[in-house]
C-alpha positions as a Markdown table, in Angstrom:
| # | Residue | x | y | z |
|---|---|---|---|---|
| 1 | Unk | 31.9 | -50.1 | -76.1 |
| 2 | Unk | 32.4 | -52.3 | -73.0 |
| 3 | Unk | 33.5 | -49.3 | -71.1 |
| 4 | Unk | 31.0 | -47.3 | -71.9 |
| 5 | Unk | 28.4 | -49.9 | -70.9 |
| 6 | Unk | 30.2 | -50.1 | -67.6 |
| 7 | Unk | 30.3 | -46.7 | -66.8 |
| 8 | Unk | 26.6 | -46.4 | -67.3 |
| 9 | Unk | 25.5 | -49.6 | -65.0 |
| 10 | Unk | 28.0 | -47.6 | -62.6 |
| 11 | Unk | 25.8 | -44.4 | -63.2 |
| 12 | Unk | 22.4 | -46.5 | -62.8 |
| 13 | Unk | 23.8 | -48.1 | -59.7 |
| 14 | Unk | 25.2 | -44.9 | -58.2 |
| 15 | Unk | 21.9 | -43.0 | -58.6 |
| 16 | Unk | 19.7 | -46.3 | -57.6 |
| 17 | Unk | 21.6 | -45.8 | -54.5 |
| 18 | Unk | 21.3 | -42.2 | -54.0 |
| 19 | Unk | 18.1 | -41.9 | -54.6 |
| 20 | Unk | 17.1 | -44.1 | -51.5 |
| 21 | Unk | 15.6 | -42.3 | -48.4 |
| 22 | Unk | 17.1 | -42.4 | -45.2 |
| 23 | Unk | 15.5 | -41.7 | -41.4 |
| 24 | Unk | 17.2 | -41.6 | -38.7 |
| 25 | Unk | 15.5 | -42.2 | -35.3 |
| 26 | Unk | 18.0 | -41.3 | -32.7 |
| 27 | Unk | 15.9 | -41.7 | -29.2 |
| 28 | Unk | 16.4 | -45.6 | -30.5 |
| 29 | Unk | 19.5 | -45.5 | -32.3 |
| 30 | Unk | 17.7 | -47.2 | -35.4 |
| 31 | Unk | 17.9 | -46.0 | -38.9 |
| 32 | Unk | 15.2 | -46.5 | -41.6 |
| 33 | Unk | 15.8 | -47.2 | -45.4 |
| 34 | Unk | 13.5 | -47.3 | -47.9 |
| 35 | Unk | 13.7 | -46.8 | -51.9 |
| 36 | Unk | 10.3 | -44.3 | -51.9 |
| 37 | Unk | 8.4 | -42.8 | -49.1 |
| 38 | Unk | 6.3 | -40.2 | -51.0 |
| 39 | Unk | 3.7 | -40.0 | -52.8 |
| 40 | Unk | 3.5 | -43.9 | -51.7 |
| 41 | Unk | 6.2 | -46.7 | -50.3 |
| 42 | Unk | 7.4 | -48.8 | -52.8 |
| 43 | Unk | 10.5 | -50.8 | -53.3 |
| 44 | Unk | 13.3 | -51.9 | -50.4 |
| 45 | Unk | 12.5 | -51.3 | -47.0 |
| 46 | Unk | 15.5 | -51.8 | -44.1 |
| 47 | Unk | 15.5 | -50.9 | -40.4 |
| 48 | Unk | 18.7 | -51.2 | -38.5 |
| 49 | Unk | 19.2 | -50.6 | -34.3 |
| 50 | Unk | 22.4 | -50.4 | -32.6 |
| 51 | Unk | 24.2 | -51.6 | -36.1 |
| 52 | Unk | 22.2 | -54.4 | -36.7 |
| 53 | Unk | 19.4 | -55.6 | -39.0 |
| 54 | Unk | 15.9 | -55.5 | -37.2 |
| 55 | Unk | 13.7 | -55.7 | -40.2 |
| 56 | Unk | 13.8 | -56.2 | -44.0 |
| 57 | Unk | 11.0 | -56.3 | -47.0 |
| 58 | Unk | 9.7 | -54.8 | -49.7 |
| 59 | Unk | 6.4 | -52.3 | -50.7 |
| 60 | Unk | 4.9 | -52.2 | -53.9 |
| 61 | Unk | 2.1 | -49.1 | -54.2 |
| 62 | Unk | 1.8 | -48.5 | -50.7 |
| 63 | Unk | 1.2 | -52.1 | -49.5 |
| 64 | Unk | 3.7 | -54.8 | -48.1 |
| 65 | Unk | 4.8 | -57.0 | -50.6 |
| 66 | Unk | 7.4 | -60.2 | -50.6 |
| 67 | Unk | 8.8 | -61.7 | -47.6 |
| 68 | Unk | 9.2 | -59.7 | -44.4 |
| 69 | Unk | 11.7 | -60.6 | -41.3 |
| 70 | Unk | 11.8 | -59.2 | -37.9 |
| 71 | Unk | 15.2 | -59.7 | -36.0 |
| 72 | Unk | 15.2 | -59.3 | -32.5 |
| 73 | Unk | 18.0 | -57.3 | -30.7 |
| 74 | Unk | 20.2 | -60.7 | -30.7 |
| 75 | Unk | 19.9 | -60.9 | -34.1 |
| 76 | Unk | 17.5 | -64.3 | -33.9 |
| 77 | Unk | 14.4 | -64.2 | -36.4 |
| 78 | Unk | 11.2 | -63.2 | -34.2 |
| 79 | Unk | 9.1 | -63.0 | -37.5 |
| 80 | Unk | 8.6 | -63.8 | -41.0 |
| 81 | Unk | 5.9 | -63.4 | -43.2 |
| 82 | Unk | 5.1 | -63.3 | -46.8 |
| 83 | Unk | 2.9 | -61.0 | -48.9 |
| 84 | Unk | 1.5 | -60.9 | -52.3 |
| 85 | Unk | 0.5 | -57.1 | -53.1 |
| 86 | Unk | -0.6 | -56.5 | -49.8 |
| 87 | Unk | -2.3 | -59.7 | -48.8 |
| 88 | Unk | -0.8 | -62.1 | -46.6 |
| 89 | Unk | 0.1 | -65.3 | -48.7 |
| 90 | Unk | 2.1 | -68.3 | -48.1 |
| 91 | Unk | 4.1 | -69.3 | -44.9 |
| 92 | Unk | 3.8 | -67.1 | -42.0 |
| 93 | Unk | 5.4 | -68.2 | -38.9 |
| 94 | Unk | 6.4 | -66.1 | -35.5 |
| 95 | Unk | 8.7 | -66.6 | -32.3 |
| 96 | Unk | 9.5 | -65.6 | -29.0 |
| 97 | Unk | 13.0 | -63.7 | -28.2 |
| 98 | Unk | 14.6 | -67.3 | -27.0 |
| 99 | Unk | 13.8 | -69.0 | -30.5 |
| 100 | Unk | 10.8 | -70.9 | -29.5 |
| 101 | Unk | 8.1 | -71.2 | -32.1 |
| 102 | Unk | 5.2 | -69.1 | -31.3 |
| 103 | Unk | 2.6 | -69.0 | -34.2 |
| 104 | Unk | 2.9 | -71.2 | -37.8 |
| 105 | Unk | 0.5 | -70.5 | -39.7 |
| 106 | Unk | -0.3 | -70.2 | -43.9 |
| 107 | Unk | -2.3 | -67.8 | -45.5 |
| 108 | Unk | -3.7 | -67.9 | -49.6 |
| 109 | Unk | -4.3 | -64.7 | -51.0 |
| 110 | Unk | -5.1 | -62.8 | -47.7 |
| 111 | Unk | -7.6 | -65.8 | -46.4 |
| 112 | Unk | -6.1 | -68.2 | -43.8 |
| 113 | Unk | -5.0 | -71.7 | -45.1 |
| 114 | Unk | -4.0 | -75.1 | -43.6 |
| 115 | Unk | -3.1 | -76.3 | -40.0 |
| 116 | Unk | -2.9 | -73.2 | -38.0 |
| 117 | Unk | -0.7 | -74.0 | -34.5 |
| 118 | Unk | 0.1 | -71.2 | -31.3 |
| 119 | Unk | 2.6 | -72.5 | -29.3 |
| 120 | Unk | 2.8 | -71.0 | -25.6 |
| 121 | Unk | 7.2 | -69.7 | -24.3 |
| 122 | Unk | 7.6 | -73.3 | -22.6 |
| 123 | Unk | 7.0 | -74.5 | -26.4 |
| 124 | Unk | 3.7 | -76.3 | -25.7 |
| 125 | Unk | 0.5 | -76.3 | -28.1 |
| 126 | Unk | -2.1 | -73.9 | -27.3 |
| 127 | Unk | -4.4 | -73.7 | -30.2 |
| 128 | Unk | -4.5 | -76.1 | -32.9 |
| 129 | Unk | -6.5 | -76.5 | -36.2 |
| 130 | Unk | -7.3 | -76.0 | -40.1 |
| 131 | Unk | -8.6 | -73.7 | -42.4 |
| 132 | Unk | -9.8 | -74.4 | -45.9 |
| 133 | Unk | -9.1 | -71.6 | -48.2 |
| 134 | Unk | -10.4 | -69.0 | -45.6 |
| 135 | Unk | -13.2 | -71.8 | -44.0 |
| 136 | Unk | -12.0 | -72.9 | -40.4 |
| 137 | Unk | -13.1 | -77.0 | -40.4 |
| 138 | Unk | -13.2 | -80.1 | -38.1 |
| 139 | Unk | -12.3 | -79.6 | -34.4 |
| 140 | Unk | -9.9 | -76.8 | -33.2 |
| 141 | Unk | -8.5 | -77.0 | -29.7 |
| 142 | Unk | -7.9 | -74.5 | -27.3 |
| 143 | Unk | -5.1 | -76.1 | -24.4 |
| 144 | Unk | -5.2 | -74.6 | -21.0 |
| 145 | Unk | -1.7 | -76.2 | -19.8 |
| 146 | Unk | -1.6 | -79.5 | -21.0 |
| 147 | Unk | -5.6 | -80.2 | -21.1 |
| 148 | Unk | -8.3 | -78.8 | -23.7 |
| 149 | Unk | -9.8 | -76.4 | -22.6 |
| 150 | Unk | -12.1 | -75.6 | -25.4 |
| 151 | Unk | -13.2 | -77.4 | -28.4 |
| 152 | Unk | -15.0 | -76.5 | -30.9 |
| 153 | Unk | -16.3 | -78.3 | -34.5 |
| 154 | Unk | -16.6 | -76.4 | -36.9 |
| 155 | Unk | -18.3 | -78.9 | -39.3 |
| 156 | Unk | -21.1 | -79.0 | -37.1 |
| 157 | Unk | -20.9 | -75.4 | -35.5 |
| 158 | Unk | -21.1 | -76.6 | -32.0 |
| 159 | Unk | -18.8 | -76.6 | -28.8 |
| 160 | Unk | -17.6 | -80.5 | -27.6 |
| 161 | Unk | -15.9 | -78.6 | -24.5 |
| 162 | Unk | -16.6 | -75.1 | -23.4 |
| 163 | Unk | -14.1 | -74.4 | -19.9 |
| 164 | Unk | -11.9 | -71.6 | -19.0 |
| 165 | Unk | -8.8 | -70.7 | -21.5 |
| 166 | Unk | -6.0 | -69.7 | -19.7 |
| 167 | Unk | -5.5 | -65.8 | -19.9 |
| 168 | Unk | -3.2 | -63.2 | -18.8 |
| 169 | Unk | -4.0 | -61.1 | -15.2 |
| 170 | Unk | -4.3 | -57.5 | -15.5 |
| 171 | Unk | -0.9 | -56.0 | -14.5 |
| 172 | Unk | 1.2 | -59.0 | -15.1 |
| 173 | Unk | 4.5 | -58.3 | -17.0 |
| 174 | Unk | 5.8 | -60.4 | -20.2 |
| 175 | Unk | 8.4 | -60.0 | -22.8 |
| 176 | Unk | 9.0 | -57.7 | -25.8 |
| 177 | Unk | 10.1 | -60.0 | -28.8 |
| 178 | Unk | 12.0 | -57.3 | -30.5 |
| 179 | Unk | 13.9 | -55.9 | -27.9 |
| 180 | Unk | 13.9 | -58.7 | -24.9 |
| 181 | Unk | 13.0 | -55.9 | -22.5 |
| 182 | Unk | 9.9 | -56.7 | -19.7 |
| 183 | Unk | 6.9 | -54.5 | -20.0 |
| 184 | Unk | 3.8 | -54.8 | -17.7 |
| 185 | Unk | 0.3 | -54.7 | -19.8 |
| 186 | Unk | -3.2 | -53.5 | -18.4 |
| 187 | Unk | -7.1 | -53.7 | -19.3 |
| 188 | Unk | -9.8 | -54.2 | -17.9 |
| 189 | Unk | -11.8 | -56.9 | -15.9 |
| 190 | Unk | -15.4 | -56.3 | -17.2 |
| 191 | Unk | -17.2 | -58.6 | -18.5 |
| 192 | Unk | -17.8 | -58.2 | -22.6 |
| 193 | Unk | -20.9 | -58.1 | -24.5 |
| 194 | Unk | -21.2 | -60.2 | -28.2 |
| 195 | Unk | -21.3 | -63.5 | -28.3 |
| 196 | Unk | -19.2 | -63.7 | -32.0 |
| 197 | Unk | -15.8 | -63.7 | -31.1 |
| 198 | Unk | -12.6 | -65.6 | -31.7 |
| 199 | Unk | -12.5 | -68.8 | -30.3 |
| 200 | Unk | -12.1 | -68.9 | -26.8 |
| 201 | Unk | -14.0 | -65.6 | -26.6 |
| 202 | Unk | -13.4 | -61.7 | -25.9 |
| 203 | Unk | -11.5 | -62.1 | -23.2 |
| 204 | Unk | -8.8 | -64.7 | -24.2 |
| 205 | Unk | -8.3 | -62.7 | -27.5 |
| 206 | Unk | -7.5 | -59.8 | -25.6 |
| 207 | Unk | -5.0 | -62.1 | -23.8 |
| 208 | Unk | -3.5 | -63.8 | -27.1 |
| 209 | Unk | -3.0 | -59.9 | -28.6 |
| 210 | Unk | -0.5 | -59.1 | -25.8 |
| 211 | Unk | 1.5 | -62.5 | -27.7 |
| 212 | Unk | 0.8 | -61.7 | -31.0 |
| 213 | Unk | 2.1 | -58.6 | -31.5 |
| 214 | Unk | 5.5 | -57.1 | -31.2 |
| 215 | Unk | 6.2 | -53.9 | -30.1 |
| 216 | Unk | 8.4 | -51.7 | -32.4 |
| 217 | Unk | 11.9 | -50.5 | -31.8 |
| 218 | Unk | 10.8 | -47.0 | -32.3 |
| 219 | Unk | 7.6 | -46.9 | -29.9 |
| 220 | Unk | 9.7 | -49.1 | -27.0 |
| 221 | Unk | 10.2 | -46.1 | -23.9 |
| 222 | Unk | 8.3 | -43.2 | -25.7 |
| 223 | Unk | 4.6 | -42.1 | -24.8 |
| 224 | Unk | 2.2 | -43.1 | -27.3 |
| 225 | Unk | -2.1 | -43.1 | -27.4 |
| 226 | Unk | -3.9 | -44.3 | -30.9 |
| 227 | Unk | -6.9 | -45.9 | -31.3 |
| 228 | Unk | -7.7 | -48.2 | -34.3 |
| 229 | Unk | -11.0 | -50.0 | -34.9 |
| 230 | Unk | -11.5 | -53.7 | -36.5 |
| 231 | Unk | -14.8 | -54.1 | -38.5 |
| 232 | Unk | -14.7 | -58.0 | -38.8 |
| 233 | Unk | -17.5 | -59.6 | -40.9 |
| 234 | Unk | -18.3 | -63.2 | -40.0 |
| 235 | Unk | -20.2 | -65.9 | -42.0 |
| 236 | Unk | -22.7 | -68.8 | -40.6 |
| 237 | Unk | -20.3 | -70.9 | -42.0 |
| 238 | Unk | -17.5 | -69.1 | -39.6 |
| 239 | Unk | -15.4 | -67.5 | -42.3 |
| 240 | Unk | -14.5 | -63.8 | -41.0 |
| 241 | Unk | -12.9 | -60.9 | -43.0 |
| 242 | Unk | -11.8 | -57.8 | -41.2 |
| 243 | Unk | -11.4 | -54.1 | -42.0 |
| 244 | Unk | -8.2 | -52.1 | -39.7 |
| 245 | Unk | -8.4 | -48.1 | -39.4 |
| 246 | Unk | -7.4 | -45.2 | -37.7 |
| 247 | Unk | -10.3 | -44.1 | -35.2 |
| 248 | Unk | -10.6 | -40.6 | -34.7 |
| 249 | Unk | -13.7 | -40.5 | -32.3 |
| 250 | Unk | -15.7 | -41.2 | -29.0 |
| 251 | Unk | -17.8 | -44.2 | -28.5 |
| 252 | Unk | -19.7 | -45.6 | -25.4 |
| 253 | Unk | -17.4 | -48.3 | -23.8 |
| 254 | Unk | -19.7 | -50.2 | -21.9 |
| 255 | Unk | -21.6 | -51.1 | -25.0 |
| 256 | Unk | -18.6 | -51.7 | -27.3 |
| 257 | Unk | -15.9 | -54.7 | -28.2 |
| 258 | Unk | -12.9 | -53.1 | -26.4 |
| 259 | Unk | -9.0 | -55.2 | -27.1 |
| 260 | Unk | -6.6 | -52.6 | -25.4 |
| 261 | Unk | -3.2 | -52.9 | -25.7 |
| 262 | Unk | -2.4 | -50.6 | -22.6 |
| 263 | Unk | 1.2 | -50.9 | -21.6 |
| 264 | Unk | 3.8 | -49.7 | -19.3 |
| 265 | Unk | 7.6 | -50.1 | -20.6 |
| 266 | Unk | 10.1 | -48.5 | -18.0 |
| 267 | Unk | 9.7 | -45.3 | -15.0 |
| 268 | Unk | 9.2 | -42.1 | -16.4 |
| 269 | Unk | 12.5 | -41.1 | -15.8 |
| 270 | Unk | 13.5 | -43.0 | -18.7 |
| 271 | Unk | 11.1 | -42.5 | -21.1 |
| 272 | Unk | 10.8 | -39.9 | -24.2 |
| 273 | Unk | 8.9 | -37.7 | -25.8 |
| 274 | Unk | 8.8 | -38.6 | -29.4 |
| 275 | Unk | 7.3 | -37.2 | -32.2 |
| 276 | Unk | 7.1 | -40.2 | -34.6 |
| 277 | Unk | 7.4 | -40.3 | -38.1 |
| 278 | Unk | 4.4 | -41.0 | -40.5 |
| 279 | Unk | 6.8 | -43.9 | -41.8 |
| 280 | Unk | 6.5 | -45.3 | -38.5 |
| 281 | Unk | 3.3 | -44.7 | -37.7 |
| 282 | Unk | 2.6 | -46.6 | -41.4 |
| 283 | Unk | 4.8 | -49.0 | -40.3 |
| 284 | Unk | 2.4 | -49.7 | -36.9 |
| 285 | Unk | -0.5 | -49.5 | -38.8 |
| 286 | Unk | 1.1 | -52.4 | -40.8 |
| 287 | Unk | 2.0 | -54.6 | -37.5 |
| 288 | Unk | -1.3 | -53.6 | -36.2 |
| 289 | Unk | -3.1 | -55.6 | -39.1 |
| 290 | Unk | -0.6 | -58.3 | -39.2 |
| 291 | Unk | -1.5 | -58.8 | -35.5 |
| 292 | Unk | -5.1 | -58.6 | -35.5 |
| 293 | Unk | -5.1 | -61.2 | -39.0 |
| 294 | Unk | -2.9 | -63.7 | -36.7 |
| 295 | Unk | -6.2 | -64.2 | -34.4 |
| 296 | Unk | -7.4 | -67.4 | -34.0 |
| 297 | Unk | -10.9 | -68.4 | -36.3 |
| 298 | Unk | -13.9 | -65.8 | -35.2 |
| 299 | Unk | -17.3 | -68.3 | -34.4 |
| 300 | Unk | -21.0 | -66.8 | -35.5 |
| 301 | Unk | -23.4 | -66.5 | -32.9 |
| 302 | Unk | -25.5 | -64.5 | -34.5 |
| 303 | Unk | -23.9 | -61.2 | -35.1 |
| 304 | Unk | -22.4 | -61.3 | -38.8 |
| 305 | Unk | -20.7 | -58.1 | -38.3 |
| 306 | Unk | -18.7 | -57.1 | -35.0 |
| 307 | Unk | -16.7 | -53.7 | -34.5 |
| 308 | Unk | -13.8 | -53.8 | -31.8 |
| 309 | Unk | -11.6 | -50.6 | -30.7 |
| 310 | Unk | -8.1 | -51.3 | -30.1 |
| 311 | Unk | -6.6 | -48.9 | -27.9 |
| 312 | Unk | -2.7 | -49.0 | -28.5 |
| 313 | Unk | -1.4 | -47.2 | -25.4 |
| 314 | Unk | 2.3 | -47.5 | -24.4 |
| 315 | Unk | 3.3 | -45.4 | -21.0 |
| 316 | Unk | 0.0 | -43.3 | -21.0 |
| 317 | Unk | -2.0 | -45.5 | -18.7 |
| 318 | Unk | -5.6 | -44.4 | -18.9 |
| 319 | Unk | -8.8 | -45.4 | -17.6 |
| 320 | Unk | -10.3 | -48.1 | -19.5 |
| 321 | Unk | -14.1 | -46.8 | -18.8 |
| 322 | Unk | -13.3 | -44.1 | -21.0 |
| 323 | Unk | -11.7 | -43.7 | -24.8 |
| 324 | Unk | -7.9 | -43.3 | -25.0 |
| 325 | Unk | -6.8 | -39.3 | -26.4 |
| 326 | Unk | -5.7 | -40.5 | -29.6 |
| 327 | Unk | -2.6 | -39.2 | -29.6 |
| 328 | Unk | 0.4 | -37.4 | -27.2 |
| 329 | Unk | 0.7 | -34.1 | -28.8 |
């Protein structure tokens, strides 16, 4: 009897195994694992590069679900966040390549929680405050070095200081998380309509995005250009919900919210043509999100519901008066 009971865990085991699909993505070396792809993800998910473990989680019907960790090509933890069938819940916190803290942050049931804190690379505070179940309250600080540069109260929906935020220059260069690698980022220098915006405005969220988000292992030195639009609804009382999709359209840019990530990785010479998976482009979609729900609190002006494009270009530059093709091939 004991045997047989053994030979049959062996037989469960063996076919659990089996039964797990495998993609290999050879222009980056990585491989990707995950217990069902089709008709929906669901169970394990494990992405290795160069023979080491770059990310780990779970799905449950199609969403993210359980804790999720990013490794960075050193092997050092460059993310973690936890989900609870699909929502962001609990502790999420992010770092830069050399280990220093980036973003801590808690979220309840997809609505963000608690003290909020986005730390610059020299390990310095750059925005600080709370949330209430979803609510932002009291003062939140935006730093511009070592000074406030904006501060806002949310309890009484006015600004206490309103200066310049430090933000990125066009053109400038910064580092990939995941892979340590340099990549110069573009967008443009007009001026942008709406007045309800994250705090510090248009322009410094467009700025904090470039820090936010990690570039994939699998989109690093190919040619990629998607478009995604953010429907983001926003209270009196400042609490803001957003909506992420694929945008397959054209749309007047000098009348629209426009938070490009427009980048350029290596010379052409070194750079492939890739036609990537729809698990990775699932997986993007899923980082996309993540990225957009790390912003800092959205304050009402006026405008309870605000629609921003987010061009995702990598090694396609394009002219940022005009919609990106939305995709290479």
């Amino acid at each position: 009897m004991k045997l047989t009971f053994t030979l049959l865990l062996f037989m469960v085991t063996t076919l659990s195994i089996s039964a797990q699909e495998t993609q290999q993505l050879k222009f980056c070396n990585c491989i990707d694992k995950v217990d069902q792809i089709s008709p929906v993800l669901n169970g394990k998910y494990e992405r290795t590069c160069n023979g080491k473990i770059n990310e780990t989680g779970a799905f449950k019907d199609g969403n993210k679900d359980g804790e999720w960790t990013t490794y960075n090509a050193k092997g050092g933890v460059i993310k973690k966040v936890n989900y609870v069938n699909g929502k962001l819940n609990g502790k999420s916190e992010l770092f830069y390549f050399n280990g220093k803290a980036k973003l801590s942050a808690s979220f309840v049931e997809g609505k963000p929680d608690q003290e909020w804190v986005f730390y610059n690379s020299n390990g310095k505070v750059m925005i600080q405050g709370k949330y209430d179940k979803g609510k932002p309250v009291n003062l939140w600080d935006v730093y511009n070095g070592s000074k406030i540069a904006v501060q806002y109260d949310f309890a009484t929906s006015k600004y206490i200081k309103q200066d310049r935020p430090g933000l990125r220059k066009s053109g400038s260069f910064m580092r990939n998380d995941n892979s340590g690698e340099y990549f110069f980022f573009y967008f443009s220098n007009e001026a942008m309509i709406g007045e309800t915006a994250p705090l510090g405005g248009q322009k410094f969220a467009i700025s904090l995005l470039q820090d936010l988000h990690e570039m994939p292992s699998d989109y690093w030195d190919t040619f990629v250009s998607y478009e995604y639009l953010a429907t983001v609804s926003v209270s009196p009382d400042h609490q803001s919900s957003f909506s992420l999709s694929r945008f397959d359209g054209d749309y007047d840019l000098q009348n629209a919210i426009v938070y490009p990530f427009v980048v350029k990785t290596n010379p052409e010479s070194k750079l492939k043509k890739v036609d990537h998976t729809d698990l990775s482009r699932k997986l993007l979609d899923f980082k996309i999100n993540e990225t957009f729900s790390f912003l800092p609190p959205w304050v009402f002006a006026g405008k309870p519901e605000v629609k921003v494009h987010l061009p995702y270009v990598i090694n396609r530059l394009v002219d940022l008066n005009r919609p990106a093709e939305k995709k290479y091939n």
